[in-house]
The first five atom37 places (N, CA, C, CB, O) and aatype in JSON, in Angstrom:
{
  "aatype": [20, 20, 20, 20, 20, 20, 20, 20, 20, 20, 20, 20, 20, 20, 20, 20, 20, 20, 20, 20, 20, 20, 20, 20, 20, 20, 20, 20, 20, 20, 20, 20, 20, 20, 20, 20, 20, 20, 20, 20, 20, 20, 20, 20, 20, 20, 20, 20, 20, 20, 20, 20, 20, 20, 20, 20, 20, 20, 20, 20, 20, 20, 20, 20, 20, 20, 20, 20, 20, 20, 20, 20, 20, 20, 20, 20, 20, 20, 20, 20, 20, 20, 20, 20, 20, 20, 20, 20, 20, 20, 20, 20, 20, 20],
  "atom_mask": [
    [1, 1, 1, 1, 1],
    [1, 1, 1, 1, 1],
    [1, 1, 1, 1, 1],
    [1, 1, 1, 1, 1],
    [1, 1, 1, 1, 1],
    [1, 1, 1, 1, 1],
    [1, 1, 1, 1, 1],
    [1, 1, 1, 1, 1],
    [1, 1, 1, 1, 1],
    [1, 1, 1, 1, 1],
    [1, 1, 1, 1, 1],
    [1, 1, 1, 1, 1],
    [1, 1, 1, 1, 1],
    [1, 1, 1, 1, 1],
    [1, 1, 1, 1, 1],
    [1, 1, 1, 1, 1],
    [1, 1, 1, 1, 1],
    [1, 1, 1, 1, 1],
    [1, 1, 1, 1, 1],
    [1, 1, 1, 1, 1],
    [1, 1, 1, 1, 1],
    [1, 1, 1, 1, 1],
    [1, 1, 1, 1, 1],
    [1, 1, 1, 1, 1],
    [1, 1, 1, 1, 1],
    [1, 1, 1, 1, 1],
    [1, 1, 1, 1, 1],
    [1, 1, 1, 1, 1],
    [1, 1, 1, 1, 1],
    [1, 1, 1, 1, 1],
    [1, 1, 1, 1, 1],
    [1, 1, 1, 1, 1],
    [1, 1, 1, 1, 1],
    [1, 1, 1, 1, 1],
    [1, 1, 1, 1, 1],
    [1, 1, 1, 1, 1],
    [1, 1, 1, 1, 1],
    [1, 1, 1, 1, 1],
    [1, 1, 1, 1, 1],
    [1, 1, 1, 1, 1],
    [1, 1, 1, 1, 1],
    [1, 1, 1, 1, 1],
    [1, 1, 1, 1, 1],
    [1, 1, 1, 1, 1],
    [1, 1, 1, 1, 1],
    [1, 1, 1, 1, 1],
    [1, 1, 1, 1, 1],
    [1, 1, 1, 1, 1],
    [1, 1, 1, 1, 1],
    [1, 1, 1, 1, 1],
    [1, 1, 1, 1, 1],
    [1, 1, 1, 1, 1],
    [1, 1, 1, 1, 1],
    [1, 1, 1, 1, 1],
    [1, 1, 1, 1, 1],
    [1, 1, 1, 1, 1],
    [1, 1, 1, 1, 1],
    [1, 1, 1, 1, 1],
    [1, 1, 1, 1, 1],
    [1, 1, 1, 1, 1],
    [1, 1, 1, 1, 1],
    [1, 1, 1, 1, 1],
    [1, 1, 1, 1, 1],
    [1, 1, 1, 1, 1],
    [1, 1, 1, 1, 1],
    [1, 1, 1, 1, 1],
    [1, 1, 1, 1, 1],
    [1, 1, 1, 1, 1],
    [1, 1, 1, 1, 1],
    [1, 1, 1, 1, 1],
    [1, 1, 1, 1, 1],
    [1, 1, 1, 1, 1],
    [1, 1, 1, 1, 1],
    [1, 1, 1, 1, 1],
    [1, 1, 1, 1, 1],
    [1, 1, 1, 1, 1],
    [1, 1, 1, 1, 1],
    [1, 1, 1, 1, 1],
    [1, 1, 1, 1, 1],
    [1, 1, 1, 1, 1],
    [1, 1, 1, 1, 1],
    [1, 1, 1, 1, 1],
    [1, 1, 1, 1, 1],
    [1, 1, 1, 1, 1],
    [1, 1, 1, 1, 1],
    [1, 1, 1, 1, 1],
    [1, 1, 1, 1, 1],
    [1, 1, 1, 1, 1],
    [1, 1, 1, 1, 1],
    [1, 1, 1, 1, 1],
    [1, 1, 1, 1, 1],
    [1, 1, 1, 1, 1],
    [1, 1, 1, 1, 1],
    [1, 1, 1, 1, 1]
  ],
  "atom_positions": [
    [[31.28, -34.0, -82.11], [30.84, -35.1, -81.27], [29.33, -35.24, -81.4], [31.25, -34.87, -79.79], [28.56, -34.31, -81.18]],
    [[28.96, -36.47, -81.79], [27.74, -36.82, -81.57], [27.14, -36.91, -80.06], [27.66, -37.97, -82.2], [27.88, -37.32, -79.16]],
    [[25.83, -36.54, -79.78], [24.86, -36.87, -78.85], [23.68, -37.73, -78.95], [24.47, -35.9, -78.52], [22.71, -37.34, -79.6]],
    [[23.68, -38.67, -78.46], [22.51, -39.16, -78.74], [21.28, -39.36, -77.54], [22.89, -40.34, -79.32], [21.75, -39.48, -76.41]],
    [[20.43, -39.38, -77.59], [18.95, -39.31, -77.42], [19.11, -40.11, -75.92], [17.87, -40.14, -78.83], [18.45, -39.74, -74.95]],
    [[20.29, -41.53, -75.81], [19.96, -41.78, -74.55], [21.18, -41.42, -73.55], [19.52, -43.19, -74.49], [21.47, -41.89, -72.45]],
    [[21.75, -40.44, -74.33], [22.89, -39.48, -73.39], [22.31, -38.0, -72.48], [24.14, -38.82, -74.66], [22.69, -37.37, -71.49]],
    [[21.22, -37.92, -73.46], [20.4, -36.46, -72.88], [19.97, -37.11, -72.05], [19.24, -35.52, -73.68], [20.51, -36.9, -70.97]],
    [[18.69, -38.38, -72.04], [18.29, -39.07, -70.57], [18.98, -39.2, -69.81], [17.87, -40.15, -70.45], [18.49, -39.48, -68.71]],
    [[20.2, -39.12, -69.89], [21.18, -40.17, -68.59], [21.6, -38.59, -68.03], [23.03, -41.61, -69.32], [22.03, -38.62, -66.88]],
    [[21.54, -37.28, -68.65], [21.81, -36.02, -68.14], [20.88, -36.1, -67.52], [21.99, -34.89, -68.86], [20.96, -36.48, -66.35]],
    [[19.73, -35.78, -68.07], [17.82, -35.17, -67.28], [18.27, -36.27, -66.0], [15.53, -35.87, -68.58], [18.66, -35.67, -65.0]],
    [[18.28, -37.66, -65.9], [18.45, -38.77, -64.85], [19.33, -37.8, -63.44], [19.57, -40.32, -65.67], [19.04, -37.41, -62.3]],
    [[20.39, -37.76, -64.28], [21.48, -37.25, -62.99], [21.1, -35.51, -62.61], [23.5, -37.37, -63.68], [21.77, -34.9, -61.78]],
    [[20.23, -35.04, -63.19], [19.89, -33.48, -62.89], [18.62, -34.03, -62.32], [19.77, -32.18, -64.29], [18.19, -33.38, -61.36]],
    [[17.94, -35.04, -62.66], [16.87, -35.3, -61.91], [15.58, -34.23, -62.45], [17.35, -35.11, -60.32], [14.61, -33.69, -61.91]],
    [[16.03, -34.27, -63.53], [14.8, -33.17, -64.63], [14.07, -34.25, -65.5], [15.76, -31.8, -66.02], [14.73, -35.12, -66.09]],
    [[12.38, -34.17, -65.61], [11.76, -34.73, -66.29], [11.75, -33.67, -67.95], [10.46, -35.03, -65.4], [11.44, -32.49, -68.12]],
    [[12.18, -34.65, -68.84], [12.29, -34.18, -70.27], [11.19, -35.06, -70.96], [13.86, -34.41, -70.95], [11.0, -36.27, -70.85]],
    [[10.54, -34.13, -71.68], [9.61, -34.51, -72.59], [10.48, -34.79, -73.77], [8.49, -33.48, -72.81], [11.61, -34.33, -73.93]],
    [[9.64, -35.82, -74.8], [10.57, -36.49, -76.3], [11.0, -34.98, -77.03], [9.26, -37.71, -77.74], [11.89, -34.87, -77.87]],
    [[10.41, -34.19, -76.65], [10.65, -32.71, -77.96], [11.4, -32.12, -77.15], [9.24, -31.5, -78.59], [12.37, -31.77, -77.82]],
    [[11.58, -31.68, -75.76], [12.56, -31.47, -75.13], [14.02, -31.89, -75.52], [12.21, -31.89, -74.14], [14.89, -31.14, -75.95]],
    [[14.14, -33.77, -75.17], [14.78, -34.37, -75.88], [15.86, -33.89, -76.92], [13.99, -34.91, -76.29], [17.05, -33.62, -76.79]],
    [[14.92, -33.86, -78.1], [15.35, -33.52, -79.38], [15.97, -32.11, -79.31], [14.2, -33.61, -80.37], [17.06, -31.81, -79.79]],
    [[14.94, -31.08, -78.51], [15.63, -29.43, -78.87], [17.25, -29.83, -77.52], [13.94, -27.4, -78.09], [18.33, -29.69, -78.1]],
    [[17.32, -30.01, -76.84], [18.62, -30.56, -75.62], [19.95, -31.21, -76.35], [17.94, -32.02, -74.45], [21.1, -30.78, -76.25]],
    [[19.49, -32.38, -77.13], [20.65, -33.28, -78.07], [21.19, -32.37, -78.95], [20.06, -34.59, -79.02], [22.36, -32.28, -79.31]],
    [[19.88, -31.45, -79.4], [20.98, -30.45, -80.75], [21.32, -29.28, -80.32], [20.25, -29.96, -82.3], [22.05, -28.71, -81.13]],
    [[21.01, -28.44, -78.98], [21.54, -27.56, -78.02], [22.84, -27.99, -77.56], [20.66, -27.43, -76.93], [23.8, -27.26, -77.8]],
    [[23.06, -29.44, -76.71], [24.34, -29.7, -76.52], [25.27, -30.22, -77.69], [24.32, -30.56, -75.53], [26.47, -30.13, -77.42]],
    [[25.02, -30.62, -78.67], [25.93, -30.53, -79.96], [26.42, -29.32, -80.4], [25.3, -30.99, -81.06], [27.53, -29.26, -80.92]],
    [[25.89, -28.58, -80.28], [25.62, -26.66, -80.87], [27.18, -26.7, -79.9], [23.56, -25.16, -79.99], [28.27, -26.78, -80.47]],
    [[27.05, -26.65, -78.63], [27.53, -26.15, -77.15], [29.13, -26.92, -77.39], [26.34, -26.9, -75.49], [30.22, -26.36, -77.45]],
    [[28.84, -28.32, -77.49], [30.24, -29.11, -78.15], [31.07, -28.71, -78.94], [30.06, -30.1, -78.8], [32.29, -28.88, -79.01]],
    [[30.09, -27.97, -79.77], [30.89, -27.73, -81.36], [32.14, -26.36, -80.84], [29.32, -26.94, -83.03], [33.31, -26.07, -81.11]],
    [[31.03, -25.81, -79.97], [31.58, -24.33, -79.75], [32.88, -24.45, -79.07], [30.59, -23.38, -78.86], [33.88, -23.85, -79.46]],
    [[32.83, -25.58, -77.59], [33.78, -25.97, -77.27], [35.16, -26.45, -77.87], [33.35, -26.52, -76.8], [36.31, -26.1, -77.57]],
    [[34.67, -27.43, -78.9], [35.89, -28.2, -79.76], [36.92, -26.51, -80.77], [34.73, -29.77, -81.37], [38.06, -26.38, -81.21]],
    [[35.89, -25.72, -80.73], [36.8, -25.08, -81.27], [37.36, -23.69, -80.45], [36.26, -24.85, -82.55], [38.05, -22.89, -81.09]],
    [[37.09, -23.46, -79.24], [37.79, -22.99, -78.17], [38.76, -23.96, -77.88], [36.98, -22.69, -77.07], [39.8, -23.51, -77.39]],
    [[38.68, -25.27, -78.06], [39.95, -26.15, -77.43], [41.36, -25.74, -78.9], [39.32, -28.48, -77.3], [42.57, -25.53, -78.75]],
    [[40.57, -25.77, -80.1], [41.63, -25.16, -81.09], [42.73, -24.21, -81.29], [41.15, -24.81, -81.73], [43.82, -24.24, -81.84]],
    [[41.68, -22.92, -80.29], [42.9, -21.74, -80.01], [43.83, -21.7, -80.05], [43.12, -21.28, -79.23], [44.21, -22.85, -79.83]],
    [[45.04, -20.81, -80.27], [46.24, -21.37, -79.93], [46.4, -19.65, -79.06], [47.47, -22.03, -81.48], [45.77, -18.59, -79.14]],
    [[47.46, -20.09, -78.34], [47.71, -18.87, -77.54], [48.4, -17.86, -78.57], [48.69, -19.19, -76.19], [48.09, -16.66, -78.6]],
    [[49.0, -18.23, -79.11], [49.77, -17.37, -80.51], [49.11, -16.27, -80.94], [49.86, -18.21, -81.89], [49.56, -15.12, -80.88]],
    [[47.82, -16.68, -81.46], [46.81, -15.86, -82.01], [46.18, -14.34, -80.85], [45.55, -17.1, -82.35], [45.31, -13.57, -81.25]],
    [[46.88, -14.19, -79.34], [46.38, -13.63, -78.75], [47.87, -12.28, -79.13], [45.87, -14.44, -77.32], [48.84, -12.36, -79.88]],
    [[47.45, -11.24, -78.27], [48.37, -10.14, -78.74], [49.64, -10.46, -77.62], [47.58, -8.38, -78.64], [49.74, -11.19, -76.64]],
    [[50.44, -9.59, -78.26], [51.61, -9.7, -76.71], [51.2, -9.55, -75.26], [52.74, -8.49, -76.68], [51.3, -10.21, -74.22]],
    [[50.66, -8.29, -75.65], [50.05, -7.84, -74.19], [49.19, -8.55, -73.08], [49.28, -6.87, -74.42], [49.0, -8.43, -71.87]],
    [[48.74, -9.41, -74.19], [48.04, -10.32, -73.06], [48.84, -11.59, -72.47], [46.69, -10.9, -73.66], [49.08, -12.45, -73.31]],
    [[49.28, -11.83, -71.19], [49.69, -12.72, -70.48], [50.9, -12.39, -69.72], [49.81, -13.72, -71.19], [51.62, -13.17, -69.09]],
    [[51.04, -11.02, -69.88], [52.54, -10.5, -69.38], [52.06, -9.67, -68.41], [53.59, -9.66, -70.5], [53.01, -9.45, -67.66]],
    [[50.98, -9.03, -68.0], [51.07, -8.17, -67.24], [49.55, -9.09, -66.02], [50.94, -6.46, -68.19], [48.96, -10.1, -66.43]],
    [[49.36, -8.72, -65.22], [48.48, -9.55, -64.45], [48.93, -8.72, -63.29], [48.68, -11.27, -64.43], [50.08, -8.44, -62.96]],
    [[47.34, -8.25, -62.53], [47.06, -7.65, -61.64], [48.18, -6.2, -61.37], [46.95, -8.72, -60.66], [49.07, -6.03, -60.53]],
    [[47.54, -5.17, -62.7], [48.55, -4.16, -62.52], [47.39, -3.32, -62.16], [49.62, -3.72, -63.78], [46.19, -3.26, -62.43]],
    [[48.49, -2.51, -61.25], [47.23, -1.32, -60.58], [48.69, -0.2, -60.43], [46.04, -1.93, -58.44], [49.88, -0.41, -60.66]],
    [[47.93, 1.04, -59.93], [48.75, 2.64, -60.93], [49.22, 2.66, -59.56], [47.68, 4.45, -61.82], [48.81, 2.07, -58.56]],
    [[50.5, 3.76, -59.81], [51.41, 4.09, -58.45], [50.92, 4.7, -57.68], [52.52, 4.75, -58.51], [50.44, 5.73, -58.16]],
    [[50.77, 4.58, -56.59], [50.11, 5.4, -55.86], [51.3, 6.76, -55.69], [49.6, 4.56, -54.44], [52.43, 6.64, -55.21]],
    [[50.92, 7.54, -56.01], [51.43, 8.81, -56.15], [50.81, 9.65, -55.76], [51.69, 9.15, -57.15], [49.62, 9.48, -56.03]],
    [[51.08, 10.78, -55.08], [50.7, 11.89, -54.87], [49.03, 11.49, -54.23], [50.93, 12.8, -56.26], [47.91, 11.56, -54.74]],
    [[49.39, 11.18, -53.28], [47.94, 10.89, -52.49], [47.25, 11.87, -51.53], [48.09, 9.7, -51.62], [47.92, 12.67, -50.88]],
    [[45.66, 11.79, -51.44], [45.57, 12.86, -50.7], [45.59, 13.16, -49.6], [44.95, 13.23, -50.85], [46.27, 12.44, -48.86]],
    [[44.92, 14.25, -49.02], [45.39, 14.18, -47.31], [43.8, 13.26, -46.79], [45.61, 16.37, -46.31], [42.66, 13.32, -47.22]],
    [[44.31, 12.59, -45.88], [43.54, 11.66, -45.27], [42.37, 12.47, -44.37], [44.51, 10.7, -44.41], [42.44, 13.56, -43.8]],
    [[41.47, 11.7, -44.44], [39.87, 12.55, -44.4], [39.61, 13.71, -44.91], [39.38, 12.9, -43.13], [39.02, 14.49, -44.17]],
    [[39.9, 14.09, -46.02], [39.47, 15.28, -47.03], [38.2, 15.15, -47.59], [40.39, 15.43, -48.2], [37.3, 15.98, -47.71]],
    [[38.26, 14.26, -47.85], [36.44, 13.61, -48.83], [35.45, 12.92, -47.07], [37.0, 11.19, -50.69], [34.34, 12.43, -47.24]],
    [[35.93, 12.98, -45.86], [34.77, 12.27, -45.17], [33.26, 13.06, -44.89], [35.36, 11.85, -43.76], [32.14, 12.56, -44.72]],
    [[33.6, 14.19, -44.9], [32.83, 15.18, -44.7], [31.65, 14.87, -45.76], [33.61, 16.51, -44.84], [30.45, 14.71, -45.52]],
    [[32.39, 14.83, -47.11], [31.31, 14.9, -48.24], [30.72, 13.77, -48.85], [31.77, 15.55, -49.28], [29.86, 13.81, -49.73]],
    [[31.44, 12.35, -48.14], [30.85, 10.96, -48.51], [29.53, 10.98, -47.28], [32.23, 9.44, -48.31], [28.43, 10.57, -47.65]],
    [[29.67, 11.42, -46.0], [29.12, 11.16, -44.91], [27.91, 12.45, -45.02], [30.26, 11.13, -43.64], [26.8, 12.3, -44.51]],
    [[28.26, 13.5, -45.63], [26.83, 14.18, -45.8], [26.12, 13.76, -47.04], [26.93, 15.76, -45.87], [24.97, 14.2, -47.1]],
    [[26.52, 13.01, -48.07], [25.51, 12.6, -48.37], [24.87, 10.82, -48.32], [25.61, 13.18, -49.46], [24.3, 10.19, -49.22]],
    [[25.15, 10.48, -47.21], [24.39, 9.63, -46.78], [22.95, 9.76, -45.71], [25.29, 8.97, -46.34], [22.86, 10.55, -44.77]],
    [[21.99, 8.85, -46.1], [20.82, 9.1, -45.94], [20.79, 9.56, -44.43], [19.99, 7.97, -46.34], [20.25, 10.61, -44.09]],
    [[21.43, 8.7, -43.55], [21.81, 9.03, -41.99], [22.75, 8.39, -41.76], [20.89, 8.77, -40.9], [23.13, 7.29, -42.17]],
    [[23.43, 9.6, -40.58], [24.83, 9.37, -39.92], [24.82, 9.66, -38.57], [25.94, 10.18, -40.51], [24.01, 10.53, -38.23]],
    [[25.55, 9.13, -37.67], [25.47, 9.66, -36.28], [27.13, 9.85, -35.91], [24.58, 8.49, -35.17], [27.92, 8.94, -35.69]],
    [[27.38, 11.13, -35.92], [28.78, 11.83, -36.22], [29.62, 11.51, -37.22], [29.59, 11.73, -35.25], [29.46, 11.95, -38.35]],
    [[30.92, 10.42, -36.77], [30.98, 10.22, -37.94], [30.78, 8.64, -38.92], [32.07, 10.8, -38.0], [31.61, 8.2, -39.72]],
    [[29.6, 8.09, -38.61], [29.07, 7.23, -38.74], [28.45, 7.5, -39.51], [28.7, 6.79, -37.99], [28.08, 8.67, -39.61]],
    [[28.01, 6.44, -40.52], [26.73, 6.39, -41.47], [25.92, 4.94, -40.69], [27.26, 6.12, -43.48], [26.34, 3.86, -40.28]],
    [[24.62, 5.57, -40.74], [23.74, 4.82, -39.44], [22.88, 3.73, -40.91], [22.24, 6.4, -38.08], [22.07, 4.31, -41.64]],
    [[23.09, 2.71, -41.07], [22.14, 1.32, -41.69], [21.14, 0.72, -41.0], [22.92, 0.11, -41.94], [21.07, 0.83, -39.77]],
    [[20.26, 0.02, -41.72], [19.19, -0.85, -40.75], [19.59, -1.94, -40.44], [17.9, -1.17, -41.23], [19.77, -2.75, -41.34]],
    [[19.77, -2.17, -39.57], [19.78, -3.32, -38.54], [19.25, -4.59, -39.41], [18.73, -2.97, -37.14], [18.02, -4.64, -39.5]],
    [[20.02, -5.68, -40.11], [19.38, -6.37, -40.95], [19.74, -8.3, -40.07], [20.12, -5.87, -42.78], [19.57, -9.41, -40.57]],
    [[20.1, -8.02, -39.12], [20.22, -9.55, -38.21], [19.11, -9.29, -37.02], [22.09, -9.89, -37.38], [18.91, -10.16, -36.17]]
  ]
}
């Protein structure tokens, strides 16, 4: 796809960006570059991807053998900078 010179203005217009003429020029052959790249991401075909991809989606491991509950609080909460029992104490940021 071609770009031309008063398609980049009518971008800078609606972004409301002042473009200099050499601006211009480096923008028209930046978004051609950007086109090109596109037109051939639109080419892809899903074929070309492996099996594995599109069959599995949002897999996460069995929860198995879990541990005993508050085993680690002791040792997340001592090493925080400050705690007030079993609190970890932050600054007040409102």
């Amino acid at each position: 796809m071609s770009i031309e010179i008063k398609d980049v203005e009518h971008l800078a217009s609606l972004a409301r960006v002042a473009v200099s003429d050499n601006e211009k020029n480096d923008l028209k052959n930046d978004l051609e570059e950007i086109l090109s790249f596109v037109s051939q991401v639109k080419e892809a075909t899903v074929d070309s991807l492996t099996p594995e991809i599109g069959t599995h989606y949002n897999v996460m491991r069995a929860d198995e053998n879990p541990h005993e509950a508050g085993i680690f609080s002791e040792d997340l909460l001592s090493s925080a900078p400050s705690r007030n029992e079993n609190h970890i104490v932050v600054k007040k940021i409102l």
